[in-house]
C-alpha positions in Angstrom: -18.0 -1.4 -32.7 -17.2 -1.9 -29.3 -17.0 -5.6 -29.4 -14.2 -4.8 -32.1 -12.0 -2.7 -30.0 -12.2 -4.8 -27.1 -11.2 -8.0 -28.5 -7.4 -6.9 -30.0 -7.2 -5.4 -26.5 -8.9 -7.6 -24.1 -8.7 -11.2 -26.3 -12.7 -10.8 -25.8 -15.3 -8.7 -26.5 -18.7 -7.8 -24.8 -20.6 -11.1 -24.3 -18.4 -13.3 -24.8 -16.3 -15.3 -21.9 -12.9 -14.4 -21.1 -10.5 -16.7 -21.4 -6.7 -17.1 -19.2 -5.6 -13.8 -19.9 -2.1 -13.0 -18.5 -2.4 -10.5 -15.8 1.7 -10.6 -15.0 4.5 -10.2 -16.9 7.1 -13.9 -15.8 4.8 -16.6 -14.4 1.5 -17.3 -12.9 3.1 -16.9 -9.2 3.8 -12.9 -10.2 0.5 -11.9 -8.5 0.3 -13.3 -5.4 4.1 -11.5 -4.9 3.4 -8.6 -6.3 0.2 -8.6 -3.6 2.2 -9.3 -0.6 5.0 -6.7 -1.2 2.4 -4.3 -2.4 0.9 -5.0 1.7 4.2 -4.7 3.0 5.4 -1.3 1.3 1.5 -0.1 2.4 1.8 -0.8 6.1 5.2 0.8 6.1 3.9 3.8 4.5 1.0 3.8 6.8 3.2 3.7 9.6 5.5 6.2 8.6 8.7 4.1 8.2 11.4 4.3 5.7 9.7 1.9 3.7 12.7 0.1 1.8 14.8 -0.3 4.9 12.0 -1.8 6.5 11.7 -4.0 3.4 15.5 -4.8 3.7 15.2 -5.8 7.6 12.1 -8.1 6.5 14.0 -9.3 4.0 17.4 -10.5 5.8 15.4 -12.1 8.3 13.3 -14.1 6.1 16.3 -15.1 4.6 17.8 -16.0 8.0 15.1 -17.9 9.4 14.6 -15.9 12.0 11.6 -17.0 14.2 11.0 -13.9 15.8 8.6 -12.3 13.0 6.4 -10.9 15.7 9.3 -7.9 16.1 9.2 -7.3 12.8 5.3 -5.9 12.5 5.1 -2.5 11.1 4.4 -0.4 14.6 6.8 -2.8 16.5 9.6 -2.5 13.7 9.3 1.4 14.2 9.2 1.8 17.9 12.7 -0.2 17.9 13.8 1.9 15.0 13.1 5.6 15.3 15.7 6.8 13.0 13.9 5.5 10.0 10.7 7.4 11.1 9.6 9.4 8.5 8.7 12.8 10.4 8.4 14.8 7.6 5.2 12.4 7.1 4.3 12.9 10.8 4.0 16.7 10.1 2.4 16.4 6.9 0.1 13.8 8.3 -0.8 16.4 11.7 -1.3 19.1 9.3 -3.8 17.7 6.7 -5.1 16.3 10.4 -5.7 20.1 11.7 -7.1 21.8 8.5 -9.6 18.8 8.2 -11.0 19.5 11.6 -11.0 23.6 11.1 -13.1 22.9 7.7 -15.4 20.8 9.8 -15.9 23.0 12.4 -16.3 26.2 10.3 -19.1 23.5 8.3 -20.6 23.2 11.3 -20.8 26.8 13.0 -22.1 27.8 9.1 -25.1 25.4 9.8 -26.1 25.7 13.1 -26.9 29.4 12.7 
């Protein structure tokens, strides 16, 4: 039963090989793009920048040929750019931060006695 269910879905069922199935909607090359803006938007985000302007800056550059990528890492981008530091983040991020070490420490004062 299974076998039928998977195969309309999956163009295989259980063992049996899979063939090329199309993963991305355009062409084959929609993958390995979709992977490297996916890292780009996810060291923005884990640097607290305004991800899309940072994505706009990358962007322009690229298209410029600009040689000096090194400015434009995620930390380095940010320190030059505070205005599109997201500090709502910061104090979302310093918050989760504190109540994770209280329940820690409350954890650990609960065992030791």
């Amino acid at each position: 039963m299974q076998g039928k269910l998977a195969r309309p879905v999956w163009g295989w069922g259980p063992g049996e090989t899979p063939g090329p199935t199309p993963l991305f909607l355009g062409s084959q090359n929609a993958g390995p793009r979709a992977a490297v803006l996916s890292t780009i938007l996810a060291g923005a985000k884990r640097h607290r920048i305004e991800p899309w302007a940072y994505v706009r800056e990358l962007l322009m550059r690229l298209h410029a040929d600009d040689a000096r990528l090194e400015e434009m890492l995620p930390d380095r981008w940010a320190a030059t750019h505070p205005e599109y530091i997201l500090a709502h983040r910061l104090e979302e991020s310093r918050t989760k931060t504190a109540a994770k070490r209280d329940r820690r420490q409350r954890r650990r004062t609960r065992h030791v006695r």
